[in-house]
C-alpha positions in Angstrom: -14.6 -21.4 -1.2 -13.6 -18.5 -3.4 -14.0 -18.6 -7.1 -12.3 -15.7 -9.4 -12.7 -15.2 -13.3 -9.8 -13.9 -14.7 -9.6 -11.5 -17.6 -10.3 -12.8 -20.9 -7.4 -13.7 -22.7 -6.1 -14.8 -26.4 -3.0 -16.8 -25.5 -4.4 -21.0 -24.9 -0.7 -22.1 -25.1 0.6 -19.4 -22.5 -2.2 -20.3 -19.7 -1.2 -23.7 -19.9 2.3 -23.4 -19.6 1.7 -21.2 -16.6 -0.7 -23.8 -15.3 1.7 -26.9 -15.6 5.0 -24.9 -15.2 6.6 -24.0 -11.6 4.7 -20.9 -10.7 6.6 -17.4 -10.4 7.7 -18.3 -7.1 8.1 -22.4 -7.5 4.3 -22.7 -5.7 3.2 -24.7 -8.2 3.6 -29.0 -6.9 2.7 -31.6 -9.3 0.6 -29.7 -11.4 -2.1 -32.3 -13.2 -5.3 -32.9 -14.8 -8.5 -33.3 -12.4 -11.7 -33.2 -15.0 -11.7 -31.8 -18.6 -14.6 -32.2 -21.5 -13.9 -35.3 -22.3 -12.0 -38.2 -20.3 -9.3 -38.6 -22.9 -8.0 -35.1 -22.4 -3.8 -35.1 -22.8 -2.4 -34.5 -19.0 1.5 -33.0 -20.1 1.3 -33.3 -16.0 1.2 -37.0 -15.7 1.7 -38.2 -19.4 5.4 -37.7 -20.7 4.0 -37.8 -24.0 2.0 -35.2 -23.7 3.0 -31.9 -24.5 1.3 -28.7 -23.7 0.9 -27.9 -27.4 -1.4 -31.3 -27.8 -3.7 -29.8 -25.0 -3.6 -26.3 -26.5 -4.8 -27.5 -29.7 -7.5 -29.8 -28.3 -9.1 -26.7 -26.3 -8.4 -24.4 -29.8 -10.0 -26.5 -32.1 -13.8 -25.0 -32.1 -12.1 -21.8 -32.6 -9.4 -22.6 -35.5 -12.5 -24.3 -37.1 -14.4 -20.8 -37.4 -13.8 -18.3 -40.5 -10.7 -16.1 -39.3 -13.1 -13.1 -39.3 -15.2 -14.7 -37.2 -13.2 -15.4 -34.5 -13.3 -13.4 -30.9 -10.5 -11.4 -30.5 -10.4 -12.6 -26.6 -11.0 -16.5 -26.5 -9.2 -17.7 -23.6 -11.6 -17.9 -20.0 -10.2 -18.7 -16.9 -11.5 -19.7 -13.5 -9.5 -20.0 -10.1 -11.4 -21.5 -7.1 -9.6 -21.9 -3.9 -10.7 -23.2 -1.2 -10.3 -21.7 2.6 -7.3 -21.7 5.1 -9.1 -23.9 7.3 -11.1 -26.3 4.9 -9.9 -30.2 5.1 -7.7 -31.0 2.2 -10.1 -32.5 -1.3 -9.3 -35.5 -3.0 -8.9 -35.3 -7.0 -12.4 -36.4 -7.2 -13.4 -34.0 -5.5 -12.3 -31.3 -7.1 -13.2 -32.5 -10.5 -17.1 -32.4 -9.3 -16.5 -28.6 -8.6 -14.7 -28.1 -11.8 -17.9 -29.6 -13.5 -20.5 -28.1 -11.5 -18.7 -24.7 -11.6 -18.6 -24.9 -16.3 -22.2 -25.6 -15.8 -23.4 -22.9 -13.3 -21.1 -20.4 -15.8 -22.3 -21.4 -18.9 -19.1 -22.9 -20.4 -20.4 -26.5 -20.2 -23.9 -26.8 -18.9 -25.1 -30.1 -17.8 -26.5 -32.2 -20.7 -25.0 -29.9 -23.2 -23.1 -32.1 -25.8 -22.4 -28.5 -27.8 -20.6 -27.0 -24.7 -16.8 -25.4 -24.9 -14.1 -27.9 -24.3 -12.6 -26.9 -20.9 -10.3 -28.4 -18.4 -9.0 -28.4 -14.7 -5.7 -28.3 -13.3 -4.9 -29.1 -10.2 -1.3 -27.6 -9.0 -2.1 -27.0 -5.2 -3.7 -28.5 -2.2 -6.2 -26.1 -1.8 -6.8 -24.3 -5.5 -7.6 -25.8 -8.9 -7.7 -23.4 -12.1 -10.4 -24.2 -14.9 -9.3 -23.2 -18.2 -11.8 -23.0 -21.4 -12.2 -22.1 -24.9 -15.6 -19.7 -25.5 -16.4 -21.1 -28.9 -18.9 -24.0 -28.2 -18.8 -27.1 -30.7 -21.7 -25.7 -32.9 -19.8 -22.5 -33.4 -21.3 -20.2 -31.1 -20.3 -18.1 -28.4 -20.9 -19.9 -24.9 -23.3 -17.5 -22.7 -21.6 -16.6 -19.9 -22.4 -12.8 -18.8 -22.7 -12.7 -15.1 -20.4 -15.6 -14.8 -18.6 -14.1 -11.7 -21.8 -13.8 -9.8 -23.0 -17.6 -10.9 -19.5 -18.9 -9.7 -20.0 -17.1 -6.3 -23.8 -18.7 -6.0 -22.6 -22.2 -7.3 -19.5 -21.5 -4.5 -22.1 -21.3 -1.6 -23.9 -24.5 -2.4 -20.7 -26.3 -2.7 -20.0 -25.3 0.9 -23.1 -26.9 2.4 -22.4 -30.2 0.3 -18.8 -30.7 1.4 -18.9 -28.9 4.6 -16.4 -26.6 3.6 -16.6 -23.0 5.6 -19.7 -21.2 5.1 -18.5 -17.4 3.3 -21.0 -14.7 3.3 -22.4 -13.8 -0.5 -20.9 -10.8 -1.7 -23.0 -7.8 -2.8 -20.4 -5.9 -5.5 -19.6 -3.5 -3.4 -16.3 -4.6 -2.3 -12.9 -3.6 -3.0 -11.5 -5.3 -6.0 -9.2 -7.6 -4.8 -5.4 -8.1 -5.4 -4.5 -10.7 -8.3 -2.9 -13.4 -7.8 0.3 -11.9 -9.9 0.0 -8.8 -7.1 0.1 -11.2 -4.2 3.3 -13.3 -5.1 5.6 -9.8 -6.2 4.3 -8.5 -2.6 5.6 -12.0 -1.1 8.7 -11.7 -3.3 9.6 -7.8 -1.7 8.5 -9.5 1.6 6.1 -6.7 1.7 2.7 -7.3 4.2 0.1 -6.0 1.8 0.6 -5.5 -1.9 0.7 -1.8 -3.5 -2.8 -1.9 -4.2 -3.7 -2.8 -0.9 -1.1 0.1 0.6 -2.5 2.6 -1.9 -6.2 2.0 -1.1 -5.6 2.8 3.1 -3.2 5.5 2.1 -5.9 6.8 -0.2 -8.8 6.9 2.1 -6.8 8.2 5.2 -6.0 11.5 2.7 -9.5 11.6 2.0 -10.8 11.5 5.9 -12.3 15.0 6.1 -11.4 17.0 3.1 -12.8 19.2 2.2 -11.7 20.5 -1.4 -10.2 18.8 -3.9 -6.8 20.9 -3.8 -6.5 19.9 0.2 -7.3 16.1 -1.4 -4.6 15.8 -3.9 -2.0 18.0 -1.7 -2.7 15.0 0.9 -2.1 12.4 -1.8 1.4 14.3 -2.1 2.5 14.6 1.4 1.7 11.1 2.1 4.8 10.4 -0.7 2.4 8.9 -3.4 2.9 10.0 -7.4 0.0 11.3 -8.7 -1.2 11.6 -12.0 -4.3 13.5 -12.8 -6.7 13.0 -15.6 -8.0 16.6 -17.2 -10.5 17.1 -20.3 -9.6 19.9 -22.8 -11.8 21.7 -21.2 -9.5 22.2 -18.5 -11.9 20.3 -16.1 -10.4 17.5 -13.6 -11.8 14.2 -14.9 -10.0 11.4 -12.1 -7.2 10.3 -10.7 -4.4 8.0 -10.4 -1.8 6.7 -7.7 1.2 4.6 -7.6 3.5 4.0 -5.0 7.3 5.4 -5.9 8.9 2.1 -5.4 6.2 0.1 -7.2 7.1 -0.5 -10.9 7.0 -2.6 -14.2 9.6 -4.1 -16.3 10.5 -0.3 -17.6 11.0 0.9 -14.3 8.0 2.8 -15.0 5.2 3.6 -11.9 2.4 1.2 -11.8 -0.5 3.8 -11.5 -4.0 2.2 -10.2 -7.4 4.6 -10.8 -9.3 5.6 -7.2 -12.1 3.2 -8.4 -10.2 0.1 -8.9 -8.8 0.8 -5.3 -12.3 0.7 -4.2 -15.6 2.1 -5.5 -16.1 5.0 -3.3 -12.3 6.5 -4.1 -13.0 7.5 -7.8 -12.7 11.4 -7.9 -17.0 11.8 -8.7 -17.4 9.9 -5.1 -15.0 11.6 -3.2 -16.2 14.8 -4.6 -19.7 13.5 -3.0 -18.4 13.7 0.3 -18.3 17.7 0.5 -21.0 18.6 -2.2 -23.5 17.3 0.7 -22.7 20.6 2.1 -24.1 22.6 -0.5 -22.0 24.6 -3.0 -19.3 22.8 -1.1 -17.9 23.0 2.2 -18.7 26.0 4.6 -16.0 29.0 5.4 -15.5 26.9 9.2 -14.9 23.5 7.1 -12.8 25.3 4.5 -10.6 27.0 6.5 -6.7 26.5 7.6 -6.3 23.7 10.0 -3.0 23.2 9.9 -1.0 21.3 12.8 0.1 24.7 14.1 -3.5 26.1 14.4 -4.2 26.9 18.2 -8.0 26.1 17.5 -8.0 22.5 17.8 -5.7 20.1 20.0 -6.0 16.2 20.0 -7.4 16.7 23.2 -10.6 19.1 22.2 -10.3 16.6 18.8 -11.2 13.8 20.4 -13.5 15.1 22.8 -15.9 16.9 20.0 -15.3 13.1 17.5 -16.6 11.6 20.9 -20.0 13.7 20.9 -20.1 13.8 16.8 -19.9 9.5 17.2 -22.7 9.6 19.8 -25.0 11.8 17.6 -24.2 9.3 14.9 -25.3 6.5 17.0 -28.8 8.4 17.9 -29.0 8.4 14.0 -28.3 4.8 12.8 -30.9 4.3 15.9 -33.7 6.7 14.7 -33.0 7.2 11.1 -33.7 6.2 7.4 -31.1 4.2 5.4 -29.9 6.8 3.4 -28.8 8.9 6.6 -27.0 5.8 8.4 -25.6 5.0 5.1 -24.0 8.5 5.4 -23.4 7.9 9.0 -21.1 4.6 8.2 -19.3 5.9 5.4 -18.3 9.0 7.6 -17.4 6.8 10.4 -15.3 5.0 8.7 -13.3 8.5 8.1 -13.1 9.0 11.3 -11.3 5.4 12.2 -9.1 6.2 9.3 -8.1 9.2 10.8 -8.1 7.9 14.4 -5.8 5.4 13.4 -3.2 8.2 11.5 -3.2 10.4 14.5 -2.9 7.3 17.3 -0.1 6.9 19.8 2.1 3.7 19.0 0.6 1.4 21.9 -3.3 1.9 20.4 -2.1 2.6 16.4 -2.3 -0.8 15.4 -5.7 -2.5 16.4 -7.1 1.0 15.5 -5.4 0.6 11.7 -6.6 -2.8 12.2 -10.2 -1.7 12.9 -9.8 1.2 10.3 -9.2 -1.5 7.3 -11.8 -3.9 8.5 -15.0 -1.5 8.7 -13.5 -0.1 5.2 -15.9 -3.1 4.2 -18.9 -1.6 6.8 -18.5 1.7 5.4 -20.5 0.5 1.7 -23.6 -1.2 0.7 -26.0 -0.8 -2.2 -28.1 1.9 -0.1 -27.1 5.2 -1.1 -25.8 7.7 1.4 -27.6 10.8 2.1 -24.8 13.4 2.0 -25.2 16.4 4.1 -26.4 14.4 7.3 -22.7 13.3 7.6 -21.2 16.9 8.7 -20.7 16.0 12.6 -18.9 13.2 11.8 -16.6 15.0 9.0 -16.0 17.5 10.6 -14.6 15.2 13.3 -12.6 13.2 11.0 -10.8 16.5 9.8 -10.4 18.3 13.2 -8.5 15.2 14.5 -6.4 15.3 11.3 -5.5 18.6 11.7 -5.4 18.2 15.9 -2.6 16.0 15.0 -0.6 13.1 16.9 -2.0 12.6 20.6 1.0 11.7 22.7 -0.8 8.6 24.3 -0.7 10.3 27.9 -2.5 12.4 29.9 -5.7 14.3 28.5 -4.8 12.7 25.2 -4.4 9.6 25.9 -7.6 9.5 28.1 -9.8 11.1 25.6 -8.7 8.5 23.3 -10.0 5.6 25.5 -13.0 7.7 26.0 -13.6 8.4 21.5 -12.8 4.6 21.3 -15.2 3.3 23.7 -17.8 5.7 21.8 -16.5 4.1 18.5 -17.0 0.7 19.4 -21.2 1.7 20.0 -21.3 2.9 16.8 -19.6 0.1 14.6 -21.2 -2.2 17.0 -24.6 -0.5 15.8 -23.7 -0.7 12.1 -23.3 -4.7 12.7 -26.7 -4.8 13.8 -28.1 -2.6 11.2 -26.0 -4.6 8.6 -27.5 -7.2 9.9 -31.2 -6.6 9.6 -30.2 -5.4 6.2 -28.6 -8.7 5.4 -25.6 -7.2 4.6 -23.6 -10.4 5.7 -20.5 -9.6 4.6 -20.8 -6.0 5.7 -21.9 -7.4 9.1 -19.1 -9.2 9.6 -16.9 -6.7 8.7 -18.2 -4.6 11.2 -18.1 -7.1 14.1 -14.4 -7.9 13.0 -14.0 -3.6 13.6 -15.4 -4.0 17.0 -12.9 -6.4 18.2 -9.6 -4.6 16.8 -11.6 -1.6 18.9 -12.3 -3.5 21.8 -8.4 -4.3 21.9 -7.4 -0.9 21.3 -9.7 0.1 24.9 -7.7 -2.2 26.6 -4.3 -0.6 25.7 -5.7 2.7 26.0 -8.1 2.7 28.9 -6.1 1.0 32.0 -3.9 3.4 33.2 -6.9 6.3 33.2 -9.3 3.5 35.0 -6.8 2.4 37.4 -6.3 6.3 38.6 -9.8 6.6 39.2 -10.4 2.9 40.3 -7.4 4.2 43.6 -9.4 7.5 43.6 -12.7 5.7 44.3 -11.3 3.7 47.0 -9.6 6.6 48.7 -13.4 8.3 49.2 -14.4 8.1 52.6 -17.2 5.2 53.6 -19.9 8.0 53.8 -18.8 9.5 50.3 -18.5 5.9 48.7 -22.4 5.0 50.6 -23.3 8.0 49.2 -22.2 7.0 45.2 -23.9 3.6 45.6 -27.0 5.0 47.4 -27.1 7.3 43.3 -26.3 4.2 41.6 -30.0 2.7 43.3 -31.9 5.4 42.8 -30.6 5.9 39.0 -30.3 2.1 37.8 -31.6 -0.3 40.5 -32.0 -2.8 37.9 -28.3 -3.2 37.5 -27.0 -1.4 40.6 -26.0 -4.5 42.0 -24.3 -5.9 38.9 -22.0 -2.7 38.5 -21.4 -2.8 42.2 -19.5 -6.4 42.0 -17.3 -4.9 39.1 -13.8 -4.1 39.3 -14.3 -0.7 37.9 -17.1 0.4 40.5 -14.5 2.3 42.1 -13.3 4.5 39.1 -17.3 5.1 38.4 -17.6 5.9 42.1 -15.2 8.6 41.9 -16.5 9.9 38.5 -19.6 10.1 40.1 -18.2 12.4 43.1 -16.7 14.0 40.1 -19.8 14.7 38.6 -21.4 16.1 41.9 -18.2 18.5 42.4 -18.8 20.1 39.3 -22.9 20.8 40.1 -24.1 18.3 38.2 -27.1 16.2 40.0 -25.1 12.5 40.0 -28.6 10.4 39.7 -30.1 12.0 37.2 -27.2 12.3 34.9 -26.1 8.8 35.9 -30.0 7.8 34.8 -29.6 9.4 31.6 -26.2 8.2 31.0 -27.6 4.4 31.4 -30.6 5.1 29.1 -28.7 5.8 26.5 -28.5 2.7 24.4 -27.8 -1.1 25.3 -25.1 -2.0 27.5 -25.1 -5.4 26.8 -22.1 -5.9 24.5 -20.0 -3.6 27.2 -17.5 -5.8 28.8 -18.0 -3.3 31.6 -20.9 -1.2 32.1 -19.0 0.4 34.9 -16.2 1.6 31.9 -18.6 2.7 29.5 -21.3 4.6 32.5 -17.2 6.4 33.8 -16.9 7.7 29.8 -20.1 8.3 29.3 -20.4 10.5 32.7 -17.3 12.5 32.1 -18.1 13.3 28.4 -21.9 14.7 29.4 -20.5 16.6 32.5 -17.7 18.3 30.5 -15.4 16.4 33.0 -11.2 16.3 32.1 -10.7 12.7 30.5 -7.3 12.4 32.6 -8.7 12.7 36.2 -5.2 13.3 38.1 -6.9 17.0 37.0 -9.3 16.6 39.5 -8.9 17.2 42.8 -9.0 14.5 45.4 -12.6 14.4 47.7 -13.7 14.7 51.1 -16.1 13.4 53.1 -18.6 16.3 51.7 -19.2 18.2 48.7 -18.1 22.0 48.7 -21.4 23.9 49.3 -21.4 25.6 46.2 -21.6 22.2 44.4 -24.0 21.1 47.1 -26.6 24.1 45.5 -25.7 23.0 42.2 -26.7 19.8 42.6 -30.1 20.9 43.5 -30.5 22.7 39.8 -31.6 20.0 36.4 -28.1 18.3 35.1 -26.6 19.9 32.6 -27.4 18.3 29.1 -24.0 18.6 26.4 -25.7 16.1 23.6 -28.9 16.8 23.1 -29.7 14.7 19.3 -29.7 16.8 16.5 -32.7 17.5 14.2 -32.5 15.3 11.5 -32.0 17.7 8.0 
């Protein structure tokens, strides 16, 4: 059940009408009285001699009654509360119990109070009701009602146990504001998915995955086709920001501009600046320099392959760390969805959007992030911005499966820290990343795995005894688990891949499976293959690699003999 409080208004008369009348987009259906102050409240619903003036006046009188000076300028209060998608349909009755108990958890009407406002409740949906209410009690005074958002959410849970309604986790204030109600129907109208403010706030935190100055953030703003209008003291110094989309006007034909903070609270100017001032004086001469899509220095190849080693670093942290660092760690992970999901090929773009806009939520809670302890994962974010589009095939399209099977780790590591934190909603958030992810794998990952999967079988019996006689010796304790698995073959062949290049395949395989839980892996043979060919510097795409016979070269053979080479060691915490 979701209750909002509206702004404060000064128009009783107008409320109403919009209450009783048809809605902007005829939604409204037999608009009626469920509960009010008192039970001989006018109904202009059901009564055709009531008008809406009659109930206007009723709810005004306490007010008119007061001195004209002493009047509040804003008088009006209004309270939406809807219930879920899924919830059973309420009876009248019903709905006038939550009325009352939501007036008395707010402070318009508390129980027992024969002073209180005069309110009432219309019903003009199945699943909403709207409580509308003078703030000028009976004795003349102003009802109490600061904090009456959070009260409405806290009365909202207990309502949900008593009715069985679904259970919503309690919200923290650090969410996105959410689109009004007014937003929602002009998007419906345009047959648009999301509403401006929705659009703006993605298209927004995609131009701010990376940056590194505010010049590259507002030029970003630009290229992605947004109007931008800055805000700049007499001094000459840049105060904030504002965005509106081009085709996303008022009445005037004039833009409708929203602020970065009322898109969410970590996109006002002061917070974004945040994000490089962790760096010192601001971002170093590597971070700050040209990485434009022309720029042979990074490809969305290398990209993805140094995100994939930046996300497992980030993973050692949110393991090891205090809050303020994983705080940092999420917020920057989230950058490097958004930017994952802007450089994606069309058959893995969607779920990673998908995942992008869900662990927006993950990405903020009331524990402050440590700045500075974030670079890896920056720097990430910005290299596969500037790496540009991967094609979705070879060595691109394989070092994306490989970042996103890394990615899922991580969010699924922020679920469980959310978790311990009680962070419910931002749990949730995070899980609900994780699946979007785990669907992106699967559209990403088969045609790599199935190469290596007819690779593996291809090895001759004494190479393929060989593989499984590592996978014993490395992890007997699921050796025979991974050996029933479709993709034993693909690790098989990674594994033969591994030895070719002079790597010992036991020990790194050892290493590999120590390295955090593989318990939510749909298969541990997948993640041990990405895992291996990340740590061994191994090409993503293996039709690279040549096929294998029935012995190692001897020069591998040597190598093999030497300590595995180690390519992630954990950073020192700074």
């Amino acid at each position: 059940m979701i209750p909002k409080v509206h702004d404060m208004g000064t128009d009783t008369r107008g409320l109403v009408a919009y209450l009783y009348g048809p809605g902007k987009a005829e939604e409204h259906i037999d608009p009626h009285l469920v509960a009010a102050w008192d039970r001989l409240t006018p109904d202009p619903g059901r009564d055709p001699e009531a008008t809406y003036g009659d109930l206007q006046r009723l709810l005004d009188q306490p007010v008119i009654a007061l001195p004209e000076s002493a009047r509040p300028a804003e008088h009006v209060w209004h309270l939406s509360v809807r219930a879920a998608p899924e919830d059973p349909i309420l009876t009248d009755e019903q709905w006038a119990d939550i009325a009352r108990r939501m007036v008395a958890a707010t402070g318009i009407a508390p129980e027992g109070d024969d002073a209180a406002c005069r309110w009432a409740a219309v019903r003009h949906a199945d699943d909403h009701i709207h409580i509308i209410a003078t703030v000028v009690r009976h004795d003349g005074r102003q009802a109490r009602i600061r904090q009456d958002g959070a009260r409405s959410q806290a009365e909202a849970r207990k309502i949900e146990v008593d009715y069985g309604l679904r259970r919503l986790n309690a919200g923290d204030g650090t969410a996105a504001k959410r689109p009004t109600s007014a937003e929602r129907h002009k998007a419906n109208r345009q047959g648009k998915e999301r509403t401006p403010r929705e659009e703006l706030r993605e298209t927004v935190r995609r131009a701010a995955a990376g940056v590194a100055s505010e010049q590259e953030f507002f030029d970003r703003l630009a290229a992605a086709g947004l109007l931008v209008s800055q805000r700049v003291a007499p001094s000459g110094d840049l105060l904030g920001y504002k965005v509106a989309l081009p085709d996303d006007r008022n009445e005037d034909q004039e833009p409708i501009y929203y602020s970065g903070s009322t898109l969410a609270p970590d996109l006002s100017l002061p917070r974004i600046r945040e994000r490089w001032a962790g760096n010192g004086s601001g971002p170093g001469p590597e971070a700050a320099a040209d990485r434009s899509p022309g720029s042979a220095r990074v490809n969305p190849s290398t990209a993805r392959r140094q995100a994939t080693t930046a996300v497992w670093q980030a993973v050692l942290v949110v393991d090891q760390s205090d809050d303020g660092q994983i705080a940092a760690q999420l917020a920057a992970a989230g950058e490097v969805l958004d930017a994952l999901a802007k450089t994606s090929a069309a058959h893995t773009r969607r779920e990673l959007r998908d995942a992008a806009w869900a662990f927006e939520r993950a990405s903020r809670s009331h524990i402050r992030a440590e700045r500075g302890h974030d670079r890896g994962l920056r720097q990430a974010a910005r290299d596969l911005v500037y790496g540009g589009p991967a094609l979705g095939r070879g060595e691109d399209g394989a070092t994306t499966a490989m970042l996103i099977d890394m990615v899922f780790f991580l969010v699924t590591a922020a679920a469980h820290w959310h978790g311990k934190k009680e962070h419910a909603q931002q749990a949730a958030a995070a899980r609900q990343a994780a699946e979007h992810l785990r669907a992106a794998y699967q559209a990403a990952a088969p045609m790599y795995l199935s190469v290596m999967h007819q690779r593996g079988r291809r090895l001759s019996q004494p190479l393929q005894r060989k593989q499984a006689a590592y996978l014993r010796q490395a992890v007997p304790e699921l050796a025979e688990q991974v050996l029933t698995e479709q993709g034993w073959y693909a690790l098989a062949a990674t594994l033969a891949d591994v030895e070719h290049a002079g790597h010992d395949p036991a020990a790194l395989l050892a290493e590999a499976a120590e390295r955090r839980e593989l318990d939510t892996a749909d298969s541990i043979s997948d993640v041990l293959v990405w895992r291996l060919r990340r740590m061994a510097d191994l090409p993503a795409d293996p039709s690279a690699m040549p096929e294998h016979t029935a012995t190692a070269p001897a020069a591998a053979r040597g190598a093999a003999q030497r300590p595995a080479h180690r390519t992630d060691r954990p950073a020192k915490s700074r």
